[in-house]
N, CA and C atoms as a LAMMPS dump frame, in Angstrom:
ITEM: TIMESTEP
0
ITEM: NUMBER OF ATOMS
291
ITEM: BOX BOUNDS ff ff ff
-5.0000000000000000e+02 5.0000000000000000e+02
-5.0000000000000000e+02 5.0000000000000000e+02
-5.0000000000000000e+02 5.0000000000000000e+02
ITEM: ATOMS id mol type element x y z
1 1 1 N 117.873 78.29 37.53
2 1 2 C 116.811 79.294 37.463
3 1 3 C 117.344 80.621 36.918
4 2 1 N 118.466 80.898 37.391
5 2 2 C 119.193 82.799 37.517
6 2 3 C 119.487 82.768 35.55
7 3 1 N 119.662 81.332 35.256
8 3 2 C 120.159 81.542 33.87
9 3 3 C 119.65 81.235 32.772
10 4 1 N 118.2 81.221 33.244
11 4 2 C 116.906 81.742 32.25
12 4 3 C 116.091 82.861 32.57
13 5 1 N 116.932 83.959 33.531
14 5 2 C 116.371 84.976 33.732
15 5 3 C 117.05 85.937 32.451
16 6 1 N 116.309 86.734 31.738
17 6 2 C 116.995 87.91 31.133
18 6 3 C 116.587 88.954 31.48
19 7 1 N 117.343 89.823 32.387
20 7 2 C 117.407 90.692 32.707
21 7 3 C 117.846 92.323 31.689
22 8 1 N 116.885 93.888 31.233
23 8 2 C 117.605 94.299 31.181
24 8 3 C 117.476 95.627 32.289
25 9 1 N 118.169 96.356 32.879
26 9 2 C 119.163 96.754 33.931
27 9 3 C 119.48 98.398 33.458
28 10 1 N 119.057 99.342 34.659
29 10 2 C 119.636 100.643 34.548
30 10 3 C 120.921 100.383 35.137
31 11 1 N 121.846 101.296 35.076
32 11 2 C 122.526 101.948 36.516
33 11 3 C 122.81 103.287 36.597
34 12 1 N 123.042 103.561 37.483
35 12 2 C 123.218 105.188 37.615
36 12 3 C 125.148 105.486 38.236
37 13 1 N 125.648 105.663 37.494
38 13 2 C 127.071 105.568 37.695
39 13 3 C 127.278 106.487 38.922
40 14 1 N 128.302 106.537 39.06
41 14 2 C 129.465 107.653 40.302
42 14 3 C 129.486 108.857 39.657
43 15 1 N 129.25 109.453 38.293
44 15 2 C 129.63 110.556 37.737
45 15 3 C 127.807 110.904 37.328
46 16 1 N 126.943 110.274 37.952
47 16 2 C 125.644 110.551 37.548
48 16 3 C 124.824 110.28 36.037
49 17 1 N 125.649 109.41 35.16
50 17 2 C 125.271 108.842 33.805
51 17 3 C 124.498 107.53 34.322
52 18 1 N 123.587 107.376 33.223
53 18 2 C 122.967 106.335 33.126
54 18 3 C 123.639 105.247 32.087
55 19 1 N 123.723 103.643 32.579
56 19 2 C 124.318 103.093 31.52
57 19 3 C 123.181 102.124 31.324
58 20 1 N 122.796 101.471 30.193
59 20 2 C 121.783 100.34 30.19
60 20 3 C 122.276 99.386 29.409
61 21 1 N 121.84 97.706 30.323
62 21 2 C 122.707 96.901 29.875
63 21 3 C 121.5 95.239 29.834
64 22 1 N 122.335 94.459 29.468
65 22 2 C 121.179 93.043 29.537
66 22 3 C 122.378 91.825 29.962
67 23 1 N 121.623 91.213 30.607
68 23 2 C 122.271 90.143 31.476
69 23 3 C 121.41 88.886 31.809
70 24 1 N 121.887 87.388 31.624
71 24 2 C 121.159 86.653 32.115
72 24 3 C 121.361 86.528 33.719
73 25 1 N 122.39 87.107 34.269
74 25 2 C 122.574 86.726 35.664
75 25 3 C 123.24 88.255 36.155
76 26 1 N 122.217 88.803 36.975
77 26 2 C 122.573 90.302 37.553
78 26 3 C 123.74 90.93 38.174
79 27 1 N 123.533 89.879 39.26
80 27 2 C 124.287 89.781 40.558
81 27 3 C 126.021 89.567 39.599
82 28 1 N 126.024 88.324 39.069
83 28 2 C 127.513 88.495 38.501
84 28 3 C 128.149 89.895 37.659
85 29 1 N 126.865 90.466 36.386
86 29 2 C 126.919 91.198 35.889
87 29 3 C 127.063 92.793 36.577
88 30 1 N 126.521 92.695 37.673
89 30 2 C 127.1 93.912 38.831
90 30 3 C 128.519 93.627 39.229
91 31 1 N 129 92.236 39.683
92 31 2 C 130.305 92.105 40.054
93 31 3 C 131.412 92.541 38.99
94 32 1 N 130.911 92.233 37.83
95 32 2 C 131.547 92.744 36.636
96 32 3 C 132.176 93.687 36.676
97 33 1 N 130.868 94.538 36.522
98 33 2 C 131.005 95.934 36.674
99 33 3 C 131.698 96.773 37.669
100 34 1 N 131.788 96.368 38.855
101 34 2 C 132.384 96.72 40.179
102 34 3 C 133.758 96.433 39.933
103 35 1 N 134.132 95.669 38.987
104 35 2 C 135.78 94.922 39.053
105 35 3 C 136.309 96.038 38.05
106 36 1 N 135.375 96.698 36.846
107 36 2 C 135.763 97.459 36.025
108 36 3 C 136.106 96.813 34.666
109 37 1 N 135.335 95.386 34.679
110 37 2 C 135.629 94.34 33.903
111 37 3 C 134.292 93.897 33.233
112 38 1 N 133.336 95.437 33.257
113 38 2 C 131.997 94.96 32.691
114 38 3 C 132.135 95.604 31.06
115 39 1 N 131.035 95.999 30.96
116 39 2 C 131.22 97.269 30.144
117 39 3 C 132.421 98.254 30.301
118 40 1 N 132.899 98.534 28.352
119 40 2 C 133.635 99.839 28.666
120 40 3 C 133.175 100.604 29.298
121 41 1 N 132.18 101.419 28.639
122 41 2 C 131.416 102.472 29.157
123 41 3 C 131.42 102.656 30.591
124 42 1 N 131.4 101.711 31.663
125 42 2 C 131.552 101.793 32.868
126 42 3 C 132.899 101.813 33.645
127 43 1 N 133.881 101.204 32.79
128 43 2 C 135.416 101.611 33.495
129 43 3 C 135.637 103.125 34.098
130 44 1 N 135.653 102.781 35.563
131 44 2 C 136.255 104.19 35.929
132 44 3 C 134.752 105.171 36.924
133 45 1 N 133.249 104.505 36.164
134 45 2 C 132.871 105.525 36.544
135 45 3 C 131.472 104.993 37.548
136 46 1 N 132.416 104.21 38.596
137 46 2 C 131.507 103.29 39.844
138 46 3 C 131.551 104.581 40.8
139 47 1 N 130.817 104.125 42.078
140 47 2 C 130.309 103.524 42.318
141 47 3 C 128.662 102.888 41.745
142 48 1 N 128.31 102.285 41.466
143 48 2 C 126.893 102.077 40.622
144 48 3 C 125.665 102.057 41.184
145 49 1 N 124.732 102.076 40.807
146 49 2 C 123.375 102.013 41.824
147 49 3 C 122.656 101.138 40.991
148 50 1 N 121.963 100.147 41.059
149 50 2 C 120.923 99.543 40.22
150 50 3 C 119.38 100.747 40.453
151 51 1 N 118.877 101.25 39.56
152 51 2 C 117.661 102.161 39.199
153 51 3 C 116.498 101.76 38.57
154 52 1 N 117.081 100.388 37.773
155 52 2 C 115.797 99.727 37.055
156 52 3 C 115.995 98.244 36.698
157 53 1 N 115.335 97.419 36.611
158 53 2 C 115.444 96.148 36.365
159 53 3 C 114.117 95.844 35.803
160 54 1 N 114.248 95.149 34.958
161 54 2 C 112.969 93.985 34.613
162 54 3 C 112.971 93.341 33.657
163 55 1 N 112.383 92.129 34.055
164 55 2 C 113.562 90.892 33.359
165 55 3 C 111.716 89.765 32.443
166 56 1 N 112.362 88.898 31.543
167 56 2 C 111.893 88.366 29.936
168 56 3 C 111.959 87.621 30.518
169 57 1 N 111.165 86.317 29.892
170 57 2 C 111.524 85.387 29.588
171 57 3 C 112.145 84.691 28.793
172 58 1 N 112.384 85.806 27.393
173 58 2 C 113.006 85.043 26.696
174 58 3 C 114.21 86.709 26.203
175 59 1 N 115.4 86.023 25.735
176 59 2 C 116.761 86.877 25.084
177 59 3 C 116.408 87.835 24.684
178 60 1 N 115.226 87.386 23.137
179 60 2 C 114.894 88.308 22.469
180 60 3 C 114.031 89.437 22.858
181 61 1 N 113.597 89.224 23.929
182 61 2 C 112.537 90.306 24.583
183 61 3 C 112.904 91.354 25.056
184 62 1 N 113.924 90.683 25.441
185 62 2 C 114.944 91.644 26.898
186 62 3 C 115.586 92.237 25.799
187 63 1 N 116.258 91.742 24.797
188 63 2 C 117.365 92.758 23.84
189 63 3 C 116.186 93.765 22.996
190 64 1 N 115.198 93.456 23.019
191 64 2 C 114.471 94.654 22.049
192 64 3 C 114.404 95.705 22.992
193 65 1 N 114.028 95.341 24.562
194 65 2 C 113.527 96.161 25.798
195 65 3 C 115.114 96.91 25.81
196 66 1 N 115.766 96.37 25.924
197 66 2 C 117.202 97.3 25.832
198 66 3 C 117.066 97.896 24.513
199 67 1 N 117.117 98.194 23.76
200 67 2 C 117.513 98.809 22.934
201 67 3 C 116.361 99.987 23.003
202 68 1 N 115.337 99.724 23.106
203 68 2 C 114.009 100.731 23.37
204 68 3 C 114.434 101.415 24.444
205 69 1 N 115.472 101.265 25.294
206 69 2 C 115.721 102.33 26.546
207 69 3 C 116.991 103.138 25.601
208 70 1 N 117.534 102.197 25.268
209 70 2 C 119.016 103.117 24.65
210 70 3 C 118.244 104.048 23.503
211 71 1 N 117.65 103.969 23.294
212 71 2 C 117 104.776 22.181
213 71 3 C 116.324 106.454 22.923
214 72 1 N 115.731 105.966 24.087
215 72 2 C 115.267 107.634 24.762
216 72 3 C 116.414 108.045 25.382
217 73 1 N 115.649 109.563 25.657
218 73 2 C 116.659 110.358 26.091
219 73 3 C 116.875 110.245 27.9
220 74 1 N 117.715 110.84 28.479
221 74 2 C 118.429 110.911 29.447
222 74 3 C 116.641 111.239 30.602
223 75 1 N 116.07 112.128 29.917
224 75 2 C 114.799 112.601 30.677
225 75 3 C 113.934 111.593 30.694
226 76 1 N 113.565 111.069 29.171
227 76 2 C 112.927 109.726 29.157
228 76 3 C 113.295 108.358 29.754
229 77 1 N 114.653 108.41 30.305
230 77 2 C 114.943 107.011 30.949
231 77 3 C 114.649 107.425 32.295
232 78 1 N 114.74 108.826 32.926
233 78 2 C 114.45 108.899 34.685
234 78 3 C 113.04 109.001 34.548
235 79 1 N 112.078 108.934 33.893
236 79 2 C 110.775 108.994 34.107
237 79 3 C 110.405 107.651 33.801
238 80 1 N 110.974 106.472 32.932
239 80 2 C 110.761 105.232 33.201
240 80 3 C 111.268 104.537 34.288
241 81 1 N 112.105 105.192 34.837
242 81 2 C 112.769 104.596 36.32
243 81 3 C 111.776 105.329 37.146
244 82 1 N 111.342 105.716 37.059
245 82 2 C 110.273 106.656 38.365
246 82 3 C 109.085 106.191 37.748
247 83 1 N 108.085 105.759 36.858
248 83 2 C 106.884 105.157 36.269
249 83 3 C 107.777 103.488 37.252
250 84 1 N 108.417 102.832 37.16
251 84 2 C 108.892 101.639 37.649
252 84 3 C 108.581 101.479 38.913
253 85 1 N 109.224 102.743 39.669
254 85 2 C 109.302 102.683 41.452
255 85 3 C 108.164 102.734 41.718
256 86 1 N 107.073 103.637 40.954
257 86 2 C 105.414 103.862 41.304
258 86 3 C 104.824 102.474 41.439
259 87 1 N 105.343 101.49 40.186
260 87 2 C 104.758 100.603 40.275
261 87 3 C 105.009 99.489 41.275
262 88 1 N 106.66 99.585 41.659
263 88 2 C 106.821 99.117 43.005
264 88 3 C 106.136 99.172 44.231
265 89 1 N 105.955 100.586 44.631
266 89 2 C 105.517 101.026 45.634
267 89 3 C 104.256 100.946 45.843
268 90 1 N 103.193 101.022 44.724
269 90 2 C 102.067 100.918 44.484
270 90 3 C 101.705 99.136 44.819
271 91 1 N 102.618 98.28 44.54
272 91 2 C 102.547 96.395 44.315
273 91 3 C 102.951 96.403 45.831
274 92 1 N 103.589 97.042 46.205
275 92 2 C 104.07 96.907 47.886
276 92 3 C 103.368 96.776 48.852
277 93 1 N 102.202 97.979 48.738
278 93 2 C 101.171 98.398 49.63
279 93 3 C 100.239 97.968 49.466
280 94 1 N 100.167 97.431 48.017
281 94 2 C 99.02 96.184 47.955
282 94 3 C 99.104 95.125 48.613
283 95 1 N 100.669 94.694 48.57
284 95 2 C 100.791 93.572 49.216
285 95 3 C 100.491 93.136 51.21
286 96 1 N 100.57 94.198 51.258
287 96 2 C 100.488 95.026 52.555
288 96 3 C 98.802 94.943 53.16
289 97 1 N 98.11 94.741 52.232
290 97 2 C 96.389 95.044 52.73
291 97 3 C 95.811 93.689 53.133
């Protein structure tokens, strides 16, 4: 199942940068990262937070959706991580009624 998920993935580093990445399997792709054996870009600058996720069905979906985040700015990616949580929180309390 985990390896027809495509995932693509905020994080919010230890030094407060955002890195954005795509993964068919999260959970390993966090372990990665935690080992310092993910991304360059992330050597050095854990602890990490996951901030956004949402995952394709198919490769190509998820790699366009990544690249459409790497493309905005630093302001435009915390307001798609906060448009995200709304929609969490909002699906939550629905679920809730």
């Amino acid at each position: 199942m985990a390896e027809h998920e495509h995932t693509v993935y905020i994080l919010k580093c230890g030094d407060n940068s955002l890195y954005t990445g795509y993964t068919n399997d999260l959970e390993n792709r966090l372990t990665m990262h935690n080992e310092g054996k993910g991304a360059k870009y992330t050597r050095g600058r854990g602890p990490f937070q996951v901030v956004f996720v949402e995952k394709f069905s198919t490769k190509e979906e998820a790699l366009q959706k990544e690249y459409q985040i790497k493309q905005r700015s630093r302001k435009e990616k915390f307001e798609l991580i906060r448009d995200k949580l709304k929609e969490v929180m909002q699906f939550g309390h629905t679920e809730k009624l």
